[in-house]
N, C-alpha and C positions, 0 to 999 in steps of 0.2 A: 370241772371244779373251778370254783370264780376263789382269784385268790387278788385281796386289798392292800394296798400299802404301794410306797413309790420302788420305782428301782435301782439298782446303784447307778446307773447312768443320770437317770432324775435327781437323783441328789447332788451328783457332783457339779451338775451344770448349776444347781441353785449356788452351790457353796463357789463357785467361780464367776458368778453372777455378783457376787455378795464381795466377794474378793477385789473383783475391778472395782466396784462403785465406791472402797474404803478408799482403794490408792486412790480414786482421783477426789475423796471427800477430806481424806483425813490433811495433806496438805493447806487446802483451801481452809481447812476450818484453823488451824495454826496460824496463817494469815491475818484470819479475821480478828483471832485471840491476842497476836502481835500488834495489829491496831488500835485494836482497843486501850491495850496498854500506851500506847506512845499518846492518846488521846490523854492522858493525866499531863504528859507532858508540854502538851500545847496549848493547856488550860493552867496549868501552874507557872511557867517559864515567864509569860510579860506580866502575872499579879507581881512575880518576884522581884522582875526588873523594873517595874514599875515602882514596890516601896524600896527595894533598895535607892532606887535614884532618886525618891520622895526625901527619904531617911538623910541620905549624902547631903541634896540642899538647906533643909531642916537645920540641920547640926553644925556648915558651915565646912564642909570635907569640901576635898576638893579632888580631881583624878591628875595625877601627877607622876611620872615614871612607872602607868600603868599599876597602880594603885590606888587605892581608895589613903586619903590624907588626911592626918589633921597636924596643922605645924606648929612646929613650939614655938619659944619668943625667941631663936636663935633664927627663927625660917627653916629649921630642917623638918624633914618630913617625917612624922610617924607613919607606922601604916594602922590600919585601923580598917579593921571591916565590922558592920552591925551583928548580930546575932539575931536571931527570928523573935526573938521578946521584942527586940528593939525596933526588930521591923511593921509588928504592930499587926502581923498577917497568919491567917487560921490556918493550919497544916493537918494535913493529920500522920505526918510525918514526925520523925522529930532528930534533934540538930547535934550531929554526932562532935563535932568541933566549930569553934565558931567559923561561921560563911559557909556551913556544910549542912543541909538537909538530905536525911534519909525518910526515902519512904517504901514502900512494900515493893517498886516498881523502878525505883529510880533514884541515883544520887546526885543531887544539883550542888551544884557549887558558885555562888556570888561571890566570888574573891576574884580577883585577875587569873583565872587560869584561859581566859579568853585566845591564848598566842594556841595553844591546841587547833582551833576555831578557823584562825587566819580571818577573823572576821574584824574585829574589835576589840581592843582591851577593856571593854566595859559591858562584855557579852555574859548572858548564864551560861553556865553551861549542863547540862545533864549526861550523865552515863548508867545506859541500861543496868540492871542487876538480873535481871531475868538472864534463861539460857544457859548460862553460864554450867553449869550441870548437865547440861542438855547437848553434850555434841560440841560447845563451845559458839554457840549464835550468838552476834551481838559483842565479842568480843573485839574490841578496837574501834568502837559505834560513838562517838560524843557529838548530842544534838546540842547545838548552839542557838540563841536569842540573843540579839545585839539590840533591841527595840525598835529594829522595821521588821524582820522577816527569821522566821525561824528556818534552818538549815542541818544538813547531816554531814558530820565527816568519819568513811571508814578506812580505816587503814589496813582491812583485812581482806575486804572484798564488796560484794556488791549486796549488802544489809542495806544501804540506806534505801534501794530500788525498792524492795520488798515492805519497805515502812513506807512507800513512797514518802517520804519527805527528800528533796532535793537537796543535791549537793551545795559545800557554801564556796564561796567566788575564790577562784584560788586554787582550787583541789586539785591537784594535778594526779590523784591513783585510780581515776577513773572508777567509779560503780559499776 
């Protein structure tokens, strides 16, 4: 009697088969989905820095007690930061308060919050929103833009390795 069909043995090695190859796929491919994403932000961060500090000389601001300024007729300093109309730059984001851009991936922020950074006071700054649902990735993560070099600071652990983007000067909690 010829009898067709697999055995339980032949299945189990396929279904074990199939098992290794997700462990070491499904990592790898979250990876690639984490860089793509941070890829918005290394394409958006120096357009921004760039009309912000278009915007700043334009207007006659000036950066002063790590602030964006415009001064009265006393010389004291307002503070004053552009809004994304003013900046004159296409998002497809849009600007939850003013110096604040939301987009589906990232919250930027061109106001002085650059002292996070330890880079410069006149750095963007970005923080993931992604993750955050997810296990808590990316929490404690803000990518920085001073207008030479983009950088990562985590204060949770070692997210910025995994986005390869490099620590910024200064970070002492080691990635």
């Amino acid at each position: 009697m010829k009898h067709t069909g697999f055995t339980l043995i032949e299945m189990l090695v396929v279904v074990l088969i199939i098992g290794i190859l997700t462990s070491i796929g499904l990592p790898q491919y979250r990876r690639a989905i984490d860089r793509a994403k941070v890829a918005e932000a290394l394409q958006l961060m120096p357009a921004l820095f760039d009309a912000r500090e278009r915007w700043r000389v334009e207007n006659g601001y000036q950066w002063k007690n790590n602030s964006i300024c415009e001064f009265d007729s006393s010389g004291k300093c307002t503070k004053r930061y552009p809004s994304l109309t003013q900046l004159d730059i296409e998002t497809k984001g849009y600007e939850r308060i003013t110096g604040v851009l939301r987009t589906k991936n990232f919250e930027y922020w061109f106001k002085d919050t650059a002292n996070l950074c330890n880079v410069s006071q006149k750095a963007i700054v970005a923080f993931p929103k992604w993750g955050i649902g997810q296990g808590g990735r990316f929490i404690g993560v803000t990518i920085c833009f001073d207008g030479k070099k983009i950088c990562c600071r985590d204060s949770v652990g070692s997210n910025c390795g995994r986005l390869n983007i490099e620590s910024c000067p200064g970070d002492d909690d080691g990635d």
